[in-house]
RODO-970613 format. One record per residue: residue number from 1; residue in three letters; x, y, z of N, C-alpha, C in turn. Coordinates in nm, 2 decimals, decimal comma. Example, Ala and Ser with C-alpha at 12.3 -4.5 7.8 and 13.67 -1.06 7.14 Angstrom:
# residues 2
(rec 1 "Ala" (1,32 -0,57 0,78) (1,23 -0,45 0,78) (1,32 -0,33 0,78))
(rec 2 "Ser" (1,28 -0,22 0,71) (1,37 -0,11 0,71) (1,29 0,00 0,79))
***
This chain:
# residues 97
(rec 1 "Unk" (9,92 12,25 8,54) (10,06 12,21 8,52) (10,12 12,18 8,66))
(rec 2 "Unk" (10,25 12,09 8,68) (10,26 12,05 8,79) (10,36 12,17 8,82))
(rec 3 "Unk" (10,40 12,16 8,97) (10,50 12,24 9,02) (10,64 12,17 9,06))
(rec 4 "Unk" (10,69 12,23 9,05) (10,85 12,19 9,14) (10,79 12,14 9,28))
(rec 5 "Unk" (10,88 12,06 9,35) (10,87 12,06 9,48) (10,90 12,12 9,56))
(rec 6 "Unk" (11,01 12,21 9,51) (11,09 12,35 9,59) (10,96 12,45 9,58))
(rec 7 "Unk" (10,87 12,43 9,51) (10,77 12,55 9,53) (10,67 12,52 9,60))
(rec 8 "Unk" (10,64 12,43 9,67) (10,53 12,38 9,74) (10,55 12,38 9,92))
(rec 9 "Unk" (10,45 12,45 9,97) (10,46 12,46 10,12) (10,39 12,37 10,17))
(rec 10 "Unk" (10,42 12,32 10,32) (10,33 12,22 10,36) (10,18 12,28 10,37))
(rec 11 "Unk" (10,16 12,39 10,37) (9,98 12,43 10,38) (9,90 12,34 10,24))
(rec 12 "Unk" (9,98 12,38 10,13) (9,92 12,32 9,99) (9,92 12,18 10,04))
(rec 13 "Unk" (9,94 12,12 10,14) (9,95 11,94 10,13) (9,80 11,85 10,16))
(rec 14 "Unk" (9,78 11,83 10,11) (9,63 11,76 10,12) (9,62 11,66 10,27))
(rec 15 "Unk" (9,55 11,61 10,37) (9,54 11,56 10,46) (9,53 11,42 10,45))
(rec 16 "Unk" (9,60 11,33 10,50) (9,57 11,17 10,46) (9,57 11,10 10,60))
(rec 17 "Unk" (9,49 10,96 10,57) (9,58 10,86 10,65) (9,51 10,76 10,62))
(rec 18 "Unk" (9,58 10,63 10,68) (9,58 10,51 10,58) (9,59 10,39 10,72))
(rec 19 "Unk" (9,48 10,28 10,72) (9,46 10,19 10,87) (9,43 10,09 10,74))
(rec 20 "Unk" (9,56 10,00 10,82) (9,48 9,84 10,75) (9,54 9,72 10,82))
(rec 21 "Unk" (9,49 9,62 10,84) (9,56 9,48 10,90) (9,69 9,43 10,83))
(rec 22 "Unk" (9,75 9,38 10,96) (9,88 9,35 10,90) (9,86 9,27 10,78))
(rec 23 "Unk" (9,99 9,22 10,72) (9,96 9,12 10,57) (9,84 9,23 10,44))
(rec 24 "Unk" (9,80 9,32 10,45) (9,71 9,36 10,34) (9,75 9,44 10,32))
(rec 25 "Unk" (9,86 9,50 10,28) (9,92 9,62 10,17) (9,89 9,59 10,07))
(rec 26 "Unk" (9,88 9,47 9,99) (9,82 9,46 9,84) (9,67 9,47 9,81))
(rec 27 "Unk" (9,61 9,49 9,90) (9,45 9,51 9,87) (9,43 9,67 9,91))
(rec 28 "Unk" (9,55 9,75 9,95) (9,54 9,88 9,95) (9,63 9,99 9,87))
(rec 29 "Unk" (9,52 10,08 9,72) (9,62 10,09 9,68) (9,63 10,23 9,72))
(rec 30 "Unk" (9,75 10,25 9,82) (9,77 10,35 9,89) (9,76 10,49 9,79))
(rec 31 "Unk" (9,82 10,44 9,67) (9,86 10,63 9,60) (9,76 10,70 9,58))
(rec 32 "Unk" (9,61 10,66 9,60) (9,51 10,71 9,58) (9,47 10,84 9,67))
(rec 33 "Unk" (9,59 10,82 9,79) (9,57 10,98 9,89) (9,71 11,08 9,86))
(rec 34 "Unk" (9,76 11,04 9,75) (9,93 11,09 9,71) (9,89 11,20 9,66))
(rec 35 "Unk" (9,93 11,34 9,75) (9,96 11,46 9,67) (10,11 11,51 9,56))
(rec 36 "Unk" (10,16 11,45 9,65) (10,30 11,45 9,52) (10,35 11,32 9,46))
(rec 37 "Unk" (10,38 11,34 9,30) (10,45 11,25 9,27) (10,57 11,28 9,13))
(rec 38 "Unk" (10,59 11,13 9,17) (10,74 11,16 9,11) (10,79 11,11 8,99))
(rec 39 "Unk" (10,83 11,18 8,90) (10,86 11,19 8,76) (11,01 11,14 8,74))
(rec 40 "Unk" (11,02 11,06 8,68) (11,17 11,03 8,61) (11,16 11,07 8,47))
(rec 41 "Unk" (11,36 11,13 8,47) (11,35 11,19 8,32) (11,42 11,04 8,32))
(rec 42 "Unk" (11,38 10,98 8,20) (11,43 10,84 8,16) (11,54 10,91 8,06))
(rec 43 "Unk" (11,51 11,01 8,00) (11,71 11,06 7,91) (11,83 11,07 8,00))
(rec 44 "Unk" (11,81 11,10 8,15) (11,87 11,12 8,22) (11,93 10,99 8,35))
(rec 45 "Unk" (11,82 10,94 8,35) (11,83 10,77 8,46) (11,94 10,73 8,37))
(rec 46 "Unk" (12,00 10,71 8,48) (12,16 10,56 8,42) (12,09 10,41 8,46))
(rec 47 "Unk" (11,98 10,43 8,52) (11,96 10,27 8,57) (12,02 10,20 8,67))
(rec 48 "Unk" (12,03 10,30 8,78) (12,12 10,24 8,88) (12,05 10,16 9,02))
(rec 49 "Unk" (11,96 10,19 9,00) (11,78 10,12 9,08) (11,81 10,11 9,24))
(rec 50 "Unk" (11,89 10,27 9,28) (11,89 10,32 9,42) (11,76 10,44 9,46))
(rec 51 "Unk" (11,68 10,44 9,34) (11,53 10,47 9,33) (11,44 10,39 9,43))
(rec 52 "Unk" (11,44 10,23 9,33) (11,42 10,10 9,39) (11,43 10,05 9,53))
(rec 53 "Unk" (11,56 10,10 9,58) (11,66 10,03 9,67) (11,58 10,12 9,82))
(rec 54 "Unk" (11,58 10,23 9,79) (11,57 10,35 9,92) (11,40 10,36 9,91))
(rec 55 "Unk" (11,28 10,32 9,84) (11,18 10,32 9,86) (11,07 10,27 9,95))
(rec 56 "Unk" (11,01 10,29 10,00) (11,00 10,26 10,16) (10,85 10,17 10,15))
(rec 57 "Unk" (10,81 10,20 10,00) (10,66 10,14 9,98) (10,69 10,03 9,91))
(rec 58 "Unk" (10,85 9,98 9,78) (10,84 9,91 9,73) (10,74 9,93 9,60))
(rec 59 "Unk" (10,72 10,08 9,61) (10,64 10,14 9,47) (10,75 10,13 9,38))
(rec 60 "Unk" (10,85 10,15 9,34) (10,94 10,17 9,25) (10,94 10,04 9,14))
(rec 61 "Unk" (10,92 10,01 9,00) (10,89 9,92 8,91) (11,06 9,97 8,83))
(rec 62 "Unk" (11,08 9,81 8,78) (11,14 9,82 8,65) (11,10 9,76 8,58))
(rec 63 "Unk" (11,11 9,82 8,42) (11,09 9,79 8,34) (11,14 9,68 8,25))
(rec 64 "Unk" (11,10 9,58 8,17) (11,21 9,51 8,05) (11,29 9,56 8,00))
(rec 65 "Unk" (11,30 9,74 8,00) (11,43 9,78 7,94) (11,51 9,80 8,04))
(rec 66 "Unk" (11,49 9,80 8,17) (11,61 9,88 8,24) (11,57 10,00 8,31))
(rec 67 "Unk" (11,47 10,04 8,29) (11,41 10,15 8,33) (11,31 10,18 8,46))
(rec 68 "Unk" (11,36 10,25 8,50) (11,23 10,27 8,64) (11,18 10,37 8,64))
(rec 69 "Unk" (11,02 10,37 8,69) (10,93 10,48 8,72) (10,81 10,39 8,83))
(rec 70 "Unk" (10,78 10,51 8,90) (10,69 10,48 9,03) (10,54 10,42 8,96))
(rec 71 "Unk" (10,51 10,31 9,02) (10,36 10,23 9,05) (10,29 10,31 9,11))
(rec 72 "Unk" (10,16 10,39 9,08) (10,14 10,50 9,11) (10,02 10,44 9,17))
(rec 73 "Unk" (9,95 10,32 9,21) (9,87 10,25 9,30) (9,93 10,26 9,42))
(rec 74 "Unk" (10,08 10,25 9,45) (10,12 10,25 9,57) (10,21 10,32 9,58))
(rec 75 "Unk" (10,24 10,42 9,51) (10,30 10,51 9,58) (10,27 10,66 9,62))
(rec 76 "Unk" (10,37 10,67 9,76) (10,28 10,77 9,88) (10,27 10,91 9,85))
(rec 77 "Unk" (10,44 10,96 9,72) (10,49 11,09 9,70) (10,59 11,13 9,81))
(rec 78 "Unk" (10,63 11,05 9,88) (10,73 11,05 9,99) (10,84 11,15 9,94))
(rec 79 "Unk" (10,93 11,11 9,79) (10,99 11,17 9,81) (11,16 11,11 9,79))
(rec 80 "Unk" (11,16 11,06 9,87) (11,26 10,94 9,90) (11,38 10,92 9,78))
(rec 81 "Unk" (11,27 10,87 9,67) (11,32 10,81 9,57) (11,39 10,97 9,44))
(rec 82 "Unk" (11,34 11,08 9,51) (11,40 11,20 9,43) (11,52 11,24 9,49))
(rec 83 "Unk" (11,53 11,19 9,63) (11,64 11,25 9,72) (11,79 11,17 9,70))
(rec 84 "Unk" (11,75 11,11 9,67) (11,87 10,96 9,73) (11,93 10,93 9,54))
(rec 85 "Unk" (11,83 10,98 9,43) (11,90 10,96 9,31) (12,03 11,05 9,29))
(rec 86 "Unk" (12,11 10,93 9,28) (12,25 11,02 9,25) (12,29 11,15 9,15))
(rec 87 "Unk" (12,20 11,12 9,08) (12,21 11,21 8,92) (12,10 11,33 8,90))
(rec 88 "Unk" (12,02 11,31 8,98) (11,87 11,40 9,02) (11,76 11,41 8,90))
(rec 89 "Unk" (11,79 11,28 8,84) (11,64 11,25 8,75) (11,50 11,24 8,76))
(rec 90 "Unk" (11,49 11,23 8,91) (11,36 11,24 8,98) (11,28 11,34 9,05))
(rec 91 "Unk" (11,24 11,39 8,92) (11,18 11,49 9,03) (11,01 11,48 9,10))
(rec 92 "Unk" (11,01 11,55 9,21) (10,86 11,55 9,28) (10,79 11,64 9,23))
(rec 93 "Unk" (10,67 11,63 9,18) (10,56 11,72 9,16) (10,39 11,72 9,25))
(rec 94 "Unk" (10,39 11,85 9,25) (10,22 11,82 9,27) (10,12 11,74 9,17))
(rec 95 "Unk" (10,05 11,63 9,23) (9,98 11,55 9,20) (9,84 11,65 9,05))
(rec 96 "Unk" (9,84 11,60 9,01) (9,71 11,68 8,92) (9,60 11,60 8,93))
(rec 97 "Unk" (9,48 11,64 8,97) (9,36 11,56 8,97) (9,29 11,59 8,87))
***
């Protein structure tokens, strides 16, 4: 089961890193070394796509309805996009393998 993020210490964090030529971020799909990620309660999102806006990988998707949730090819678990939501529909969890 996943955990809260408030329960997670940096020791539990898995080690990464990530080297590639300029211009190739699309031939790397980064989320594959992501130990946390991040959940939207969609009952809760107003749809205000400052999820979107504040994401630093450009992981963040909308949907045809209005809806957003992270592209999990590229996204890092940064985090970002749980902090900056106005309403706190986003939460971070540990990744489950």
């Amino acid at each position: 089961m996943a955990r809260p993020i408030e329960e997670i210490k940096w020791q539990d964090l898995e080690m990464g890193a990530a080297v590639s030529e300029r211009g190739s971020a699309r031939e790397y799909k980064t989320g594959s070394w992501r130990s946390l990620q991040p959940v939207v309660d969609q009952d809760q999102c107003i749809r205000c796509g400052v999820c979107w806006l504040f994401c630093p990988d450009a992981a963040i998707k909308r949907s045809e309805d209005g809806s957003f949730e992270a592209d999990l090819e590229y996204c890092k678990g940064c985090g970002i996009c749980a902090r900056e939501c106005p309403v706190g529909c986003i939460s971070v969890v540990i990744e489950e393998v």
